[in-house]
C-alpha distance (Angstrom), angle and dihedral (degrees) to the residues before:
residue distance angle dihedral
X1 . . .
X2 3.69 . .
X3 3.68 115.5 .
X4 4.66 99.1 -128.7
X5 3.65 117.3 -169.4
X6 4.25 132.9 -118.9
X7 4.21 99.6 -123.9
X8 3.72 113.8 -171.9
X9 4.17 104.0 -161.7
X10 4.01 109.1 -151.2
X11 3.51 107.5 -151.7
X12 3.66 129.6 30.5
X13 4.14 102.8 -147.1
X14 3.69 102.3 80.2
X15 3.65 88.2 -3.7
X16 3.83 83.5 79.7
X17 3.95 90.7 73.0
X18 3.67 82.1 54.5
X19 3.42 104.7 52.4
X20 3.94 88.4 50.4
X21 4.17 90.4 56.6
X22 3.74 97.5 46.9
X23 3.90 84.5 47.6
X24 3.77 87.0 45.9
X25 4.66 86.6 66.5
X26 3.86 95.9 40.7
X27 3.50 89.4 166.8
X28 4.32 90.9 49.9
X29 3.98 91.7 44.2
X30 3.70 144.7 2.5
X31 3.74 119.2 -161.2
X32 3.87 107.6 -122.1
X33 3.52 97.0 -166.9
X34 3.99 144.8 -32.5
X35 3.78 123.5 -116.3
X36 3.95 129.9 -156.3
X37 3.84 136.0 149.3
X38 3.99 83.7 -130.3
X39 3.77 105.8 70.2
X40 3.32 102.0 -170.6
X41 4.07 89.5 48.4
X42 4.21 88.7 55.6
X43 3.78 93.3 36.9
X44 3.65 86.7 54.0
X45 4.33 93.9 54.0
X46 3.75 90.5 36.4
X47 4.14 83.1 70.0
X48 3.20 100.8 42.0
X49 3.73 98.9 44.8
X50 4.21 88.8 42.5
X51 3.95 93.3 -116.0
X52 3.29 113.0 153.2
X53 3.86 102.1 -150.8
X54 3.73 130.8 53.5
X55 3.91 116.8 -168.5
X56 3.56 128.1 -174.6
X57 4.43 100.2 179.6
X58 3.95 104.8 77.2
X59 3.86 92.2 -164.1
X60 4.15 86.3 68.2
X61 3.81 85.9 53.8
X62 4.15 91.8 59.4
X63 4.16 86.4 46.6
X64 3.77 98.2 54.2
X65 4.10 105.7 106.6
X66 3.76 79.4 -168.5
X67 3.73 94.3 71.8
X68 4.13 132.7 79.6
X69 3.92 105.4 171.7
X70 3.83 128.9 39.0
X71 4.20 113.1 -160.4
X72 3.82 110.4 -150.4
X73 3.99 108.9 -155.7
X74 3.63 90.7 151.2
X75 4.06 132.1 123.3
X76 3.36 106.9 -64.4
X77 3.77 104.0 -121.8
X78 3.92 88.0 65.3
X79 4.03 89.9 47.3
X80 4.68 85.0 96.7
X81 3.52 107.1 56.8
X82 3.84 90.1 30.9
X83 3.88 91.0 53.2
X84 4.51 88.4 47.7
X85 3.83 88.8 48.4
X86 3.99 98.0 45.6
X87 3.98 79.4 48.8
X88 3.49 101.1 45.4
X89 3.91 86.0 46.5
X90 3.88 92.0 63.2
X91 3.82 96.0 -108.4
X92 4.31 133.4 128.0
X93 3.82 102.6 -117.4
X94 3.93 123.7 -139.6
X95 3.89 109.8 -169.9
X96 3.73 131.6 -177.4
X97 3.84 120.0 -129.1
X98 3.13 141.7 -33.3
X99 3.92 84.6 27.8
X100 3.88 90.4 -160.0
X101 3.82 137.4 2.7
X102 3.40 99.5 -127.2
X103 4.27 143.8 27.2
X104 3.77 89.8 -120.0
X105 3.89 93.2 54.8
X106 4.00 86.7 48.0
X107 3.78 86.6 57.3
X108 3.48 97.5 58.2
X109 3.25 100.5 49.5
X110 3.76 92.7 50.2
X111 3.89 82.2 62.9
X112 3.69 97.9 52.5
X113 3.53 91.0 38.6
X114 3.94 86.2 63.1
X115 3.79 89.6 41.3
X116 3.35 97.6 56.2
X117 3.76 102.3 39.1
X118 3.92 94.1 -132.0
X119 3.94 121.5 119.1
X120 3.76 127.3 -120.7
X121 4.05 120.5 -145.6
X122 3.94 119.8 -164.1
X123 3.58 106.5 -158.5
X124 3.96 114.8 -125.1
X125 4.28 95.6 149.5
X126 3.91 90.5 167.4
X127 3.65 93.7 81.9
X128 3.43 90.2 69.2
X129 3.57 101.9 65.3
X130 3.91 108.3 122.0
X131 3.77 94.6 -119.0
X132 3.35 92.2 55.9
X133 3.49 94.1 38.2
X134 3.99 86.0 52.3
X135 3.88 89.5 59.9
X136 3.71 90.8 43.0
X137 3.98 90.6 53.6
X138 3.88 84.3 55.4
X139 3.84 95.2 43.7
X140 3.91 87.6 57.1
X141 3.84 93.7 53.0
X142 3.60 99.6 46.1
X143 3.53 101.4 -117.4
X144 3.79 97.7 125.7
X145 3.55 103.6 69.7
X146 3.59 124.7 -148.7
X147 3.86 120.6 -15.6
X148 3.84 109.3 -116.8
X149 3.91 103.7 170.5
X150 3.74 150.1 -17.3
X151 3.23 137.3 -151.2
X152 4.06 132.1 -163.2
X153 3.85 134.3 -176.4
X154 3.71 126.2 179.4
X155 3.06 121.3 174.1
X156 3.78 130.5 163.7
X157 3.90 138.5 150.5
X158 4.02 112.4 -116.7
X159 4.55 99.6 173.2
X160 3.90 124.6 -165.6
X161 3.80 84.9 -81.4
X162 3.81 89.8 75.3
X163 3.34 97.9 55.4
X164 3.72 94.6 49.1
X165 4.58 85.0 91.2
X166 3.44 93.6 105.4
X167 4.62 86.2 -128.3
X168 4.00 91.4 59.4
X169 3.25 132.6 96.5
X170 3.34 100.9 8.0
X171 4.34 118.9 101.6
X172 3.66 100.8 -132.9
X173 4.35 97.3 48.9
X174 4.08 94.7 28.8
X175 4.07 94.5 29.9
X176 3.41 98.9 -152.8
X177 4.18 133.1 1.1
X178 3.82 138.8 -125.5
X179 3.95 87.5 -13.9
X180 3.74 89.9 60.7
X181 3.53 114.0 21.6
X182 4.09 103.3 40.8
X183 4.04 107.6 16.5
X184 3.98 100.4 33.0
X185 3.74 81.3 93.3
X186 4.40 92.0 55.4
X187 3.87 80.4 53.7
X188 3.46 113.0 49.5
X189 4.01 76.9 48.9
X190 3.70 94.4 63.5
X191 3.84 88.5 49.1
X192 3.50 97.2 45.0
X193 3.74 84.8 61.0
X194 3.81 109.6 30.8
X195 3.86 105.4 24.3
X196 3.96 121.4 -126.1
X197 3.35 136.2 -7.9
X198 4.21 125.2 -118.4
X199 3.40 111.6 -155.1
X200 4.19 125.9 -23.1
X201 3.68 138.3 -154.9
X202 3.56 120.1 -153.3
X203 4.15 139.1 158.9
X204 3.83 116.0 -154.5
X205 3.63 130.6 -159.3
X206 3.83 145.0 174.8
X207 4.23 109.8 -143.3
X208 3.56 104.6 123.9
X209 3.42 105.1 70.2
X210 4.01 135.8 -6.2
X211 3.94 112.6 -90.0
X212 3.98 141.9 104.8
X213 3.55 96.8 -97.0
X214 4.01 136.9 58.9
X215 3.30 136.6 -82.8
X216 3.56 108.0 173.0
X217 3.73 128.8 40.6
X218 4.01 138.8 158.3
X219 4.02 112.6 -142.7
X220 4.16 128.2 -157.0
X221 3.27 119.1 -162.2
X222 3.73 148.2 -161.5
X223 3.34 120.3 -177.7
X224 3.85 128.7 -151.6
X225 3.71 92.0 -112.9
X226 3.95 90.9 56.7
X227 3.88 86.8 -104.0
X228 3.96 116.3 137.7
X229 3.65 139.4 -133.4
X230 3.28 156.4 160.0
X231 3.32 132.3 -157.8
X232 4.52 125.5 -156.7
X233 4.12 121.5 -159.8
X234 3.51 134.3 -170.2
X235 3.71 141.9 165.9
X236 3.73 90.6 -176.3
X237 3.95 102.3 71.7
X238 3.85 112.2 131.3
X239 4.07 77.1 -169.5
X240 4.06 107.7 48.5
X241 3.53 111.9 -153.8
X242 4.04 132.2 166.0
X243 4.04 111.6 -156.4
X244 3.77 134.4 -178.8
X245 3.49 125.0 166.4
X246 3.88 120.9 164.2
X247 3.70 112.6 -167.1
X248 4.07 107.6 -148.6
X249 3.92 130.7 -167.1
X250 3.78 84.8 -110.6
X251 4.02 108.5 28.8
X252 3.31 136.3 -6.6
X253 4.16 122.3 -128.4
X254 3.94 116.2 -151.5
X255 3.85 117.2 -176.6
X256 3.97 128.8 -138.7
X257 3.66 105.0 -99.1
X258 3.97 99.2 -132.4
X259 3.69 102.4 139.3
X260 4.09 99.1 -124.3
X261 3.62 100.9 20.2
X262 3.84 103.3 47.3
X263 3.46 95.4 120.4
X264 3.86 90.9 55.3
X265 3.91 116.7 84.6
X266 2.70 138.0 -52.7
X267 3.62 109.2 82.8
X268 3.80 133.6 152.6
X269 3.68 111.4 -124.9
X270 4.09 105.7 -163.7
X271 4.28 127.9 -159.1
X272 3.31 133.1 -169.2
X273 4.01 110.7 -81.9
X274 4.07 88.6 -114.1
X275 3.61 89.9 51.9
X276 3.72 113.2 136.1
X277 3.70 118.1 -137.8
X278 3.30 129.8 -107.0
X279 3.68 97.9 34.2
X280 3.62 141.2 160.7
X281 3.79 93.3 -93.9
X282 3.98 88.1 48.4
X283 3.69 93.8 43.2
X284 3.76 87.2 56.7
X285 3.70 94.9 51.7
X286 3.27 83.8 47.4
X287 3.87 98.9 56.0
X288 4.08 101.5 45.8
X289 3.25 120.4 119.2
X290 3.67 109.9 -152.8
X291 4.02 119.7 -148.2
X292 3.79 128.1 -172.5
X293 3.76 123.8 -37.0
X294 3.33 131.2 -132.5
X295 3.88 141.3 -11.4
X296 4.30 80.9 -9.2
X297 4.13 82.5 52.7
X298 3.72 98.5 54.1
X299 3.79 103.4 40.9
X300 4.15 85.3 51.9
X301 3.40 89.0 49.1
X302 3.79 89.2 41.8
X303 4.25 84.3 51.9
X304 4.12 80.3 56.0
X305 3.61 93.5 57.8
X306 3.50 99.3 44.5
X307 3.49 96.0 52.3
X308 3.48 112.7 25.9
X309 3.92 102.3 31.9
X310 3.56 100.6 -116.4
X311 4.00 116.9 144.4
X312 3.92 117.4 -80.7
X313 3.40 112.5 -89.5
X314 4.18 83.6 -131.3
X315 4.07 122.0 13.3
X316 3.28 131.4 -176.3
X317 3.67 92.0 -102.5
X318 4.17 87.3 67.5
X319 4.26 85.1 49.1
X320 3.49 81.9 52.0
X321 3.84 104.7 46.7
X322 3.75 82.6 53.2
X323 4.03 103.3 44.3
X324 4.00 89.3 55.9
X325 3.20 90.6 55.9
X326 3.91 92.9 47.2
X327 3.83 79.8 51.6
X328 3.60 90.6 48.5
X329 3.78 95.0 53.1
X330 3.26 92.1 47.2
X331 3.93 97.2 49.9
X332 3.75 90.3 51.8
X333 3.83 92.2 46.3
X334 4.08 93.0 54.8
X335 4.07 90.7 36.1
X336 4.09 106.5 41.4
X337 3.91 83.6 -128.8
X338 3.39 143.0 126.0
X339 3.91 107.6 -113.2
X340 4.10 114.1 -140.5
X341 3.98 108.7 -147.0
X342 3.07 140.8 -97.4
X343 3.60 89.0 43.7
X344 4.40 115.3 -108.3
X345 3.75 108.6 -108.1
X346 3.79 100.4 -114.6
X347 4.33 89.2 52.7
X348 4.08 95.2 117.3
X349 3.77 84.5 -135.7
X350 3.52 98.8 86.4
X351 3.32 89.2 51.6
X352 4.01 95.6 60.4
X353 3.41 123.2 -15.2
């Protein structure tokens, strides 16, 4: 019999989403309870989800013998100290973006992580959409050819009534703004693909709405593999769209543009016109075998690596790929400069955002 896990999910905004994909691999997971501060708000997901408990104290979460994961979906500036104490409590960790604020925090828990022999998962679900999953599968078997450029829009429309949770907008509860909260997600999908980034570019603004972080910025990018991109963000789109289109020496890859789902089919897979059919890359399309999407695809992946030893399906090196580059953005957005990656130890960027 398979062994499943006990998963308590703290936080029951986006933590909803979660609740649904654990509940999705019953025999994987069960969802032993749901904790919020609002008790009404947790109460109210514990019966629609069919959990039988509803906690609001987290420290009686970290006690439970009974438990083996702990699902952060909390604001992000308590995502540190919640991460140490889940660890220090003996439990695997699974915590919404941005995991941490800053690079130093992310090196400290990579040390306790190691010290106390329990994984930690950063939560980036959209790369494992099948269409990006499809260009992935061709990625790993060469058939792309060299990267040339790529090329990312998000843009979404975030009003004054968003910024009205009392965490949001602000830099020291929300740690960052568009960059971080909406298009973190259209980055770790460029990296997920192409590998790291080299140096970047980038101005950042605040003109949609009225708050201390951005919500607009315009991203250049060189990649390590000499590939180029740039990357456009907005919270100010009456039209929301999400966009990625790599162009490759031997195809190019172009996204849907539905704003939450881009990574999900369909996507427009391009030859060259004197392509003959039937060829390797088509075989390959051809041949993958899709499996589930989403939040529902990484914790069954997740189950994978806990039990059978494969890889993570997201490690803290990935949240950390992405973060420097946050920081990076950032840098070159307060300095006018173009930012050389990774970042040099004494930029104050890795120590906060």
């Amino acid at each position: 019999m398979k062994p499943f896990f006990r998963v308590v999910v703290v936080g029951s905004g986006i933590g909803a989403q979660h609740v649904k994909a654990y509940r999705a691999a019953p025999d994987l997971f069960e969802v032993a309870a749901i904790c919020d501060v609002d008790p009404e708000r947790g109460a109210k997901l514990a019966d629609e989800q069919q959990v039988t408990e509803s906690l609001t104290d987290f420290d009686s979460v970290l006690s439970r013998p009974d438990v083996d994961i702990v699902d952060l979906c909390t604001p992000p500036h308590l995502h540190f100290q919640q991460i140490q104490a889940v660890l220090e409590a003996g439990k695997h960790v699974v915590c919404e973006k941005p995991l941490v604020g800053s690079l130093t925090q992310l090196d400290q828990l990579e040390i306790l992580a190691r010290k106390s022999g329990r994984q930690i998962m950063p939560i980036f679900q959209y790369r494992f959409g099948h269409g990006l999953q499809k260009l992935k599968h061709l990625v790993e078997r060469h058939l792309t050819g060299e990267a040339f450029v790529f090329n990312v829009d998000v843009a979404w429309w975030r009003d004054a009534e968003y910024y009205s949770v009392s965490w949001r907008g602000k830099r020291a509860t929300e740690l960052g703004g568009a960059l971080i909260s909406q298009a973190i997600h259209a980055v770790d999908m460029i990296f997920y693909i192409l590998g790291p980034a080299r140096c970047v570019f980038a101005k950042i603004a605040t003109r949609v709405n009225s708050s201390e972080v951005e919500d607009c910025a315009a991203i250049a990018v060189e990649m390590a593999d000499g590939s180029l991109g740039t990357i456009s963000i907005t919270l100010g789109s009456c039209a929301q769209i999400s966009r990625h289109r790599f162009t490759f020496r031997n195809l190019s890859a172009e996204s849907s543009t539905e704003p939450y789902t881009n990574s999900a089919e369909p996507w427009t897979f391009s030859l060259p016109e004197k392509t003959e059919p039937g060829g390797p890359i088509e075989r390959a399309l051809a041949e993958f075998e899709p499996m589930a999407e989403g939040y529902e695809g990484q914790f069954r992946r997740f189950y994978r690596a806990l039990t059978e030893g494969e890889p993570l399906p997201v490690t803290l090196a990935d949240a950390r790929r992405v973060l420097e580059f946050i920081a990076g953005v950032y840098s070159s957005g307060e300095t006018g400069e173009r930012i050389l990656l990774p970042l040099a130890k004494n930029n104050p960027r890795c120590v906060q955002l």
